[in-house]
N, C-alpha and C positions, 0 to 999 in steps of 0.2 A: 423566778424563784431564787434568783441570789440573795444571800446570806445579809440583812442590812447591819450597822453596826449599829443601830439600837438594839438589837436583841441581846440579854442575859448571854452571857457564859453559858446556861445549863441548852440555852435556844439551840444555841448556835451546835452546840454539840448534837443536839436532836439533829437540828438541819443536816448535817453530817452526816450520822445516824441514817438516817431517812433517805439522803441519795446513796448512800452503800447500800442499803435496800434496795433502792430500784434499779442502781448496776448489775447486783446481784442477781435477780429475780430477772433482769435481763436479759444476765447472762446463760443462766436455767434454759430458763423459754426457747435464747437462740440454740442452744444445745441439743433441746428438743426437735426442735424446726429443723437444725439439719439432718437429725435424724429419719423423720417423717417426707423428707423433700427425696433423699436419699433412698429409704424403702419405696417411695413412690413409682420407682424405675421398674420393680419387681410386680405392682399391684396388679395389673391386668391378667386376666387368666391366663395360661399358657406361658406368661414372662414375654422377655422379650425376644425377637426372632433371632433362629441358627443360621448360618449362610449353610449348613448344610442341607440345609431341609428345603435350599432352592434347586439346589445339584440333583443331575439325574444320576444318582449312586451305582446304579446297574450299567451305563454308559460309561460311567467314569470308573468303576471296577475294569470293563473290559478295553477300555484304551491303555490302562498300567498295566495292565497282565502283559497285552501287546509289548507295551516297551519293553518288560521284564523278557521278554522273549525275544525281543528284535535285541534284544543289551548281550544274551545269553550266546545267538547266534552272531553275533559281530564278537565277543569272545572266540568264540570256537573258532570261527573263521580268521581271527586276527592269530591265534595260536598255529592255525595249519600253516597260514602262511609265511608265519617265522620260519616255522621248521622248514618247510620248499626255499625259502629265502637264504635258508642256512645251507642246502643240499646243492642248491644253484648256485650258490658262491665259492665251496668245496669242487663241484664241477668245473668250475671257469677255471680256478689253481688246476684243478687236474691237466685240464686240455690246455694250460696256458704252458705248465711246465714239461707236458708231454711234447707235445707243437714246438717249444725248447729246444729238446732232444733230437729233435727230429730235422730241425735247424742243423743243428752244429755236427749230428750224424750225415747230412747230405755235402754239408760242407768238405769232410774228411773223405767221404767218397771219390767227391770230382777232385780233391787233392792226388787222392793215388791213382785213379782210373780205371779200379776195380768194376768189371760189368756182372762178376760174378756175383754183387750183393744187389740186384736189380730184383728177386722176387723177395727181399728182405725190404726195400722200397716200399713193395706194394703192401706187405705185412702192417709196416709201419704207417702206411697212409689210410689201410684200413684201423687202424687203432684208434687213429685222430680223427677220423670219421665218427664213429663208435662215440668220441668222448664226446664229439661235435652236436653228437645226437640225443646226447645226453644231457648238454646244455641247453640246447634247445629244449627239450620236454619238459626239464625243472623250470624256463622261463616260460612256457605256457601254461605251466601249472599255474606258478607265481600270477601272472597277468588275468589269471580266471580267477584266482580268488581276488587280486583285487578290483576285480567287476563286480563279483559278488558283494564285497565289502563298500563298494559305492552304492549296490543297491539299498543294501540294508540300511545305509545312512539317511539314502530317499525316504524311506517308508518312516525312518524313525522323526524325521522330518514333519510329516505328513500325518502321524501318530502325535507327536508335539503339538502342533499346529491345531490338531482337531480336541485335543484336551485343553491348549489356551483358549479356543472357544467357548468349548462348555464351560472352565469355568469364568469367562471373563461374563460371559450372561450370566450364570448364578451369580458372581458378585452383582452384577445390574440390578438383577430382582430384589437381591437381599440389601443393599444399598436404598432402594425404594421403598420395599416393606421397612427397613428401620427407621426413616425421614418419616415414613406417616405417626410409625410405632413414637418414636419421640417425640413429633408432633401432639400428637395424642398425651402424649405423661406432660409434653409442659400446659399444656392447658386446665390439667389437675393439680399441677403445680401452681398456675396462675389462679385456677378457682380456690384454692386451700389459701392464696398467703395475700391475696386484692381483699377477700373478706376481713381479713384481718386487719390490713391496710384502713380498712374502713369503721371497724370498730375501734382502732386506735383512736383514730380522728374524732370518732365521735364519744369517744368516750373523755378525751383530751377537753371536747369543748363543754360539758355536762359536768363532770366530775375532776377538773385540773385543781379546786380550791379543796379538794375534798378532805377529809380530816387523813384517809390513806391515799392520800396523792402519790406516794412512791410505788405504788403499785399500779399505779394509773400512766404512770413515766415511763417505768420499767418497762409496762406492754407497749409503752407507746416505740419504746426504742427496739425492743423485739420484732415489732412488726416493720418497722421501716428499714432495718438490718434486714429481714425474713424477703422483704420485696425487692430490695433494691442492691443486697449482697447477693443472699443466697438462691437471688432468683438466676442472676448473671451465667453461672457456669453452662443455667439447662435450656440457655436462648434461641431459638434457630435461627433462619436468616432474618425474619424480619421481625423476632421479638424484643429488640431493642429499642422498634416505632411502641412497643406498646408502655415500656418503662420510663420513656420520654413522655409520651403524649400524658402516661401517670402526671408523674414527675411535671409537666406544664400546667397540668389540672390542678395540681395541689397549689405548687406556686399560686397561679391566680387566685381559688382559695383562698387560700392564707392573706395576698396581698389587699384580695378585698378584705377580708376578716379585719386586720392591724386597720386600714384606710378607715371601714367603720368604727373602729375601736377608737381610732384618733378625734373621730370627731366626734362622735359620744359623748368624748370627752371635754372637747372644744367646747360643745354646749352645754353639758356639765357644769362648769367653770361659768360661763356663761350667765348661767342663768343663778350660780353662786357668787357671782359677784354682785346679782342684782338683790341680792338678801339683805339684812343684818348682819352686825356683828355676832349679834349673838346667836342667832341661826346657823352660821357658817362654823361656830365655834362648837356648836354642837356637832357638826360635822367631821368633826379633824379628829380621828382616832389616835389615839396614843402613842403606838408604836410609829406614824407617821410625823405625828407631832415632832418625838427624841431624832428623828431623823433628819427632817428638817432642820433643829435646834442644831444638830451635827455639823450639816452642810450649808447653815446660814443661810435659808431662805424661807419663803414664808408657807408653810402647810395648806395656805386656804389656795395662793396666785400661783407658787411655785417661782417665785424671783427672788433674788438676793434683796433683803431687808437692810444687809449690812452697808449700803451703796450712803445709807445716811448717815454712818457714823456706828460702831457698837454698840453705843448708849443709847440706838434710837429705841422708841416704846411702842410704836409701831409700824407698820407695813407703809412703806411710802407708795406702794404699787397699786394697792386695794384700801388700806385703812383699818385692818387689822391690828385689834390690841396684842401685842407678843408679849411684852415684860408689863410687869405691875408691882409694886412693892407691898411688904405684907405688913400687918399693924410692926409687926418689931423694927421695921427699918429695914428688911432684908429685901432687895430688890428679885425676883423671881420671873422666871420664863413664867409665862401663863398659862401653859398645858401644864407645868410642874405641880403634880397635887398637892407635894410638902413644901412645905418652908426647907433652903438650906439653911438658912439662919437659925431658927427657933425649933425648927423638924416641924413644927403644925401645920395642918391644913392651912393653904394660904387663902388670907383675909383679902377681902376686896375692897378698895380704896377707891373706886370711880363708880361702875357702871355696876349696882348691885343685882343687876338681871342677868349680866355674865355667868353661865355657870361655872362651875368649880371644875375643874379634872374628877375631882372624886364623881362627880355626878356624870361624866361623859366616858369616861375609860372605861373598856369592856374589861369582863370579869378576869381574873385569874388565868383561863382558859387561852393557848394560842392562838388568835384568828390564824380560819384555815387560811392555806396559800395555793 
């Protein structure tokens, strides 16, 4: 569908005209398509699965409560046993600074050798017993609760442990349930956009000359966008064999498609060579004709004419009449209907069965493309 340079100014703008259309209308469609690929995640009844609805919620209600309870009793406990911690270390200063006293009091004793403070001794040594005994009790406190505090660490342990359980199975379940669950949407995914894929195609091969061809393009890039973009994000593990093994199908397709087309054409030619002049001249449409005339070769063989010189009059490849001069003297391409010279219809000066452009050029109308 490229643009040739024999077409008009006004063609060429159509041509224009006509692929912003089918980018256009394109781009619509893909618009559309991801919308539709998009809600297709939702289509299924129910939507798609909650990982809560794998969880046993009654189980897993009463393991949190547990912690919230094993959390509340390791507070309380870590609180008592500040305050004992704090009681037992008041203790220890007391019996440390009494025990002191009690030092540097016996020391002054045996200094003077006084026996008279002997049940002041004994006073004093039950004192430090007393505090002794006091120390002790605050560090058996202390030592019980943090037994206690080791337990409850166990159980919260044990209470963890049995909640990463459950939920590491709920993720399991729910991890499985969404593998099928999206398994499931890319298949509606591939059912909604291979269809497409396949009417592009055949609508490309039936309808590609058609007078609204850009609407025939436009789908056709819609859908190959649609299958082979937008299908990408929703692939699972192995829906990439199926975008490939597409994608290898078309290729061949197609390779065969061009391969026959080539030789179609090979024999086309073929058996156009094996014609008249004048048969093959009626063959050479117009717009193919100025194009050739363009790119200096010949419309009927498709080889450079010019290889014999400018001035040659025909085809040195095939034998094709190109130029003819008109009664005025003005020398003329042979597809050219008018005289440049005189502007008339050009007059035939050889072969009077040659038809005229005027009699071969389709009408007014653009041949489709």
């Amino acid at each position: 569908m490229a643009t040739s340079q024999a077409h008009s100014r006004p063609e060429r703008l159509l041509r224009i005209a006509s692929w912003i259309v089918a980018l256009v209308f394109a781009g619509l469609l893909n618009t559309l398509g991801n919308l539709i690929m998009g809600d297709l995640f939702y289509a299924p009844a129910g939507g798609p699965p909650q990982q809560e609805a794998f969880i046993d919620q009654a189980t897993r209600a009463r393991l949190e409560q547990q912690q919230k309870e094993l959390e509340r009793q390791k507070a309380a406990l870590a609180d008592k046993k500040e305050t004992v911690d704090t009681a037992l270390s008041r203790s220890h200063d007391e019996y440390n600074a009494a025990n002191q006293t009690f030092r540097n009091w016996l020391a002054t004793r045996q200094a003077t050798g006084n026996s008279s403070q002997d049940p002041e001794v004994l006073n004093r040594t039950h004192a430090l017993d007393a505090l002794q005994a006091g120390v002790n009790n605050w560090q058996r406190q202390s030592d019980q609760l943090a037994d206690q505090l080791r337990g409850v660490d166990k159980q919260q342990i044990q209470v963890q442990g049995q909640l990463g359980v459950l939920l590491d199975q709920g993720e399991k379940s729910y991890n499985q349930a969404l593998q099928k669950y999206d398994l499931r949407i890319f298949f509606w995914r591939l059912a909604f956009t291979l269809p497409l894929l396949l009417l592009a195609i055949w609508l490309f091969i039936k309808f590609r000359k058609h007078r609204y061809w850009p609407f025939v393009y436009g789908f056709g890039l819609f859908a190959l966008t649609a299958f082979f973009v937008e299908l990408v994000p929703y692939l699972p593990s192995f829906g990439g064999y199926i975008r490939v093994v597409v994608g290898i199908i078309l290729t061949v397709f197609a390779g065969v498609y061009m391969l026959r087309a080539f030789q179609r054409y090979v024999e086309r030619k073929r058996l156009e060579m094996q014609q008249s002049q004048t048969e093959r001249a009626r063959t050479v449409v117009y717009e193919k004709a100025i194009s050739s005339y363009q790119k200096k070769i010949c419309p009927s063989c498709d080889k450079p004419w010019n290889l014999a010189g400018d001035q040659a009059s025909f085809c040195i490849h095939c034998g094709l009449e190109l130029f003819r001069v008109c009664g005025c003297g003005g020398r003329n391409f042979a597809f050219f209907p008018f005289c440049h010279q005189c502007g008339k219809p050009v007059k035939q000066t050889a072969d009077t069965s040659t038809p005229s452009l005027l009699q071969t050029t389709p009408g007014t109308e653009l041949p489709p493309r």
